[in-house]
C-alpha positions in Angstrom: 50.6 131.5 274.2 52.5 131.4 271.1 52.1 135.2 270.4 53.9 135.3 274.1 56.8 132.7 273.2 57.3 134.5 269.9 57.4 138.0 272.0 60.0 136.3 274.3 61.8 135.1 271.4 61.9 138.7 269.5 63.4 140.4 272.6 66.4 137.7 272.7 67.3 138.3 269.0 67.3 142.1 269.9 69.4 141.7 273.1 72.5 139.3 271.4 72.1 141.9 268.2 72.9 145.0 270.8 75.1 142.8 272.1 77.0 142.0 269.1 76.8 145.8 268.1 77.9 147.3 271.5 81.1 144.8 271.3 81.9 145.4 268.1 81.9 149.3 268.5 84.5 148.7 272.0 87.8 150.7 271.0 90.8 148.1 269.9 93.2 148.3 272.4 96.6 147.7 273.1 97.3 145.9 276.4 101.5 144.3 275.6 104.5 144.9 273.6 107.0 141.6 272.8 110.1 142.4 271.7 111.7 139.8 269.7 114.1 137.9 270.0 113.7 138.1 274.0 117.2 139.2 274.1 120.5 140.1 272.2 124.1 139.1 272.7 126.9 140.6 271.1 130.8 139.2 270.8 132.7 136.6 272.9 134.9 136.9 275.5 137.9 136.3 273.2 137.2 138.9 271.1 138.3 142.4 271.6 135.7 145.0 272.3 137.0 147.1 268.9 136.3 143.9 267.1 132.4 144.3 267.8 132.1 147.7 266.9 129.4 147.8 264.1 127.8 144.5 265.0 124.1 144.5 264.3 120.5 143.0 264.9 117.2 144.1 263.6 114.5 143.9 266.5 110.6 143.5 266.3 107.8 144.9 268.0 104.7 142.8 268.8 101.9 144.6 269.7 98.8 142.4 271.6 95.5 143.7 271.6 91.9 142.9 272.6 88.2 143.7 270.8 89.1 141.5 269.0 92.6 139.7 269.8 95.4 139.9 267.8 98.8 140.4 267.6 100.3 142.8 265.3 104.0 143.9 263.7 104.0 147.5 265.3 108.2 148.0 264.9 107.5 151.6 262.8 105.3 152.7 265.3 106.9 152.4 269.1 109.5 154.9 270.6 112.7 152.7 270.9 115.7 153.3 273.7 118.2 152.0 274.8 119.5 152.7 278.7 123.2 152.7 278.0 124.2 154.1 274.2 127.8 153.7 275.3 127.3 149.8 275.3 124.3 149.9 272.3 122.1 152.0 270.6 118.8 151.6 268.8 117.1 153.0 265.9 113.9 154.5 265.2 113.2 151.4 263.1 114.5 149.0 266.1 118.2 148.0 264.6 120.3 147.4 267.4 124.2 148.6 266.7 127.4 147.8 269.3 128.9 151.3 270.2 132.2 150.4 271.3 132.6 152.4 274.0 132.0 149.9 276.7 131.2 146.8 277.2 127.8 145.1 279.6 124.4 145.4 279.4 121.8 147.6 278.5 117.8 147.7 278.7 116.3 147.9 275.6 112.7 149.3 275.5 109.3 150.1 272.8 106.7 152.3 273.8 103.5 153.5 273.0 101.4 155.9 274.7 98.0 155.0 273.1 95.3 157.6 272.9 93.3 156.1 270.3 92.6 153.0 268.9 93.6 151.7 265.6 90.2 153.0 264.0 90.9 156.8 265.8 88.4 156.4 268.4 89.8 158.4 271.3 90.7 156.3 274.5 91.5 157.4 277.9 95.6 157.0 277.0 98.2 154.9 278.5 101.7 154.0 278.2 102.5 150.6 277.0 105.7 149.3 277.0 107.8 145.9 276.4 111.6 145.6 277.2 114.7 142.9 276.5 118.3 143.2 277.7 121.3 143.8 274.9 124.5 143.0 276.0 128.1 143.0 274.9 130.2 140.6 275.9 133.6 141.8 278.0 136.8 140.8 276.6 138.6 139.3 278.9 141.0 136.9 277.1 145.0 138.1 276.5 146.8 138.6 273.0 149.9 139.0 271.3 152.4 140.4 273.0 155.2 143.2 272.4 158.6 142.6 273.7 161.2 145.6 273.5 164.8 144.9 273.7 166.8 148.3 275.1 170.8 148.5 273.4 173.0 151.5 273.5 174.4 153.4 276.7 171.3 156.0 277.6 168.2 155.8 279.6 164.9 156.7 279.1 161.2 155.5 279.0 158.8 153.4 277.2 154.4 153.7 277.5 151.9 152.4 275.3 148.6 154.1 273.7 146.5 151.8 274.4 148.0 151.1 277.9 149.8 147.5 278.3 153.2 148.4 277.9 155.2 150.9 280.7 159.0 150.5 281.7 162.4 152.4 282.7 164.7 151.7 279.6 168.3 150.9 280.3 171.3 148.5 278.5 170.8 144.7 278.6 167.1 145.0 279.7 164.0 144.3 278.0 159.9 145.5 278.4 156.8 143.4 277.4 153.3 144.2 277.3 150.3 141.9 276.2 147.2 143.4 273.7 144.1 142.6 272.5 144.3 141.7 269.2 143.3 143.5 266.4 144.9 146.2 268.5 146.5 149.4 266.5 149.8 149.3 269.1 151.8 152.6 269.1 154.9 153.2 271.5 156.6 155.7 272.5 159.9 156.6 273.7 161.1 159.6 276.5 165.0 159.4 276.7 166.8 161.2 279.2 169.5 161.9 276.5 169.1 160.7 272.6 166.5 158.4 271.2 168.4 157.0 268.2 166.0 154.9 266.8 163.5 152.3 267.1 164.2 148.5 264.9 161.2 146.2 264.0 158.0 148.4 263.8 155.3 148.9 261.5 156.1 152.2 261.4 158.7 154.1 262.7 158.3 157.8 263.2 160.3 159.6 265.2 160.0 158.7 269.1 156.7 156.4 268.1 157.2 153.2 267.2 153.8 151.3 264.9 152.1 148.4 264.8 148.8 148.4 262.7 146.3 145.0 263.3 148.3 143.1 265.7 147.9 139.7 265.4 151.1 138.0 266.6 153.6 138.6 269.0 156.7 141.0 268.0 159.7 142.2 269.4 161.3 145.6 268.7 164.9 146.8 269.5 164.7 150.5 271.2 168.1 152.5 270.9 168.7 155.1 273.8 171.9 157.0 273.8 
């Protein structure tokens, strides 16, 4: 009887030690991707979208896998993208950067198409991929303003680069327009007869009249003869 219990007991050691070996020799794999932080905000809504260009976060990749479990830093290894460059884009090495070119949101994703595990066996492949949403925040606050006083007997025009400023010039009237600030400001005059000059710019150059970093309100005299 006890050569029978001791046979019974032999065959359980051998069956938790394949066990244990068969487990340990299951591929690691990678089942998620984090991203953190979950997601990314950029400027305020009384800040103009020229003042976020250059912003910047650094992202992280979390990869989760089983056989064993654990989480690991994986941000050198996943393909990063970003679904609208215009708003952000995304390095290889997850640093997120403000564009400039519009503002909104944009989906942010790391992938990995495994085929292997982190020891090289060779897996069946898959494509693994974790997402967060960037966004930059619209401007949608006004700031300084640009009056323009007309003088002199002529007509003419006045527009604005960026637009915010558009009117008919003639004697006694005056034009504003309002402009994010920060905002490089640079009018420009069409007479129907002579431009003779432009009175309280930045610069004054010709027909174009300045202002560099506008911060305050101004007003300008425009002289149409």
């Amino acid at each position: 009887m006890n050569r029978k219990w001791f046979s019974i007991a032999a065959l359980i050691v051998v069956a938790i030690s394949l066990l244990s070996v068969s487990s340990c020799g299951d591929p690691q794999e990678l089942v998620s991707i984090q991203i953190e932080p979950s997601a990314q905000a950029f400027g305020a809504s009384n800040i103009p979208l020229i003042q976020d260009v250059g912003l910047q976060a650094q992202l992280t990749a979390l990869g989760n896998y089983v056989h064993p479990p654990v989480t690991k830093d994986i941000t050198d290894q996943v393909t990063w993208a970003s679904s609208v460059t215009q708003v952000v884009t995304v390095s290889p090495t997850g640093e997120l950067s403000v564009t400039g070119t519009a503002c909104g949101g944009s989906l942010i994703t790391a992938t990995v198409q495994t085929n292997a595990d982190a020891s090289g066996v060779s897996s069946s492949g898959a494509i693994v991929s974790g997402s967060i949403i960037a966004s930059v925040i619209c401007f949608t606050g006004t700031g300084p303003t640009v009056t323009i006083n007309f003088v002199g007997t002529g007509t003419g025009t006045i527009s604005s680069s960026p637009a915010g400023l558009g009117c008919a010039a003639s004697a006694g009237a005056s034009c504003t327009g309002s402009f994010p600030t920060g905002t490089n400001v640079t009018l420009t005059a069409v007479p129907n007869g002579t431009f003779s000059g432009w009175a309280g710019c930045d610069i004054d150059s010709g027909t174009a009249c300045i202002f560099q970093d506008l911060t305050s309100d101004v007003t300008v005299t425009a002289t149409f003869n």
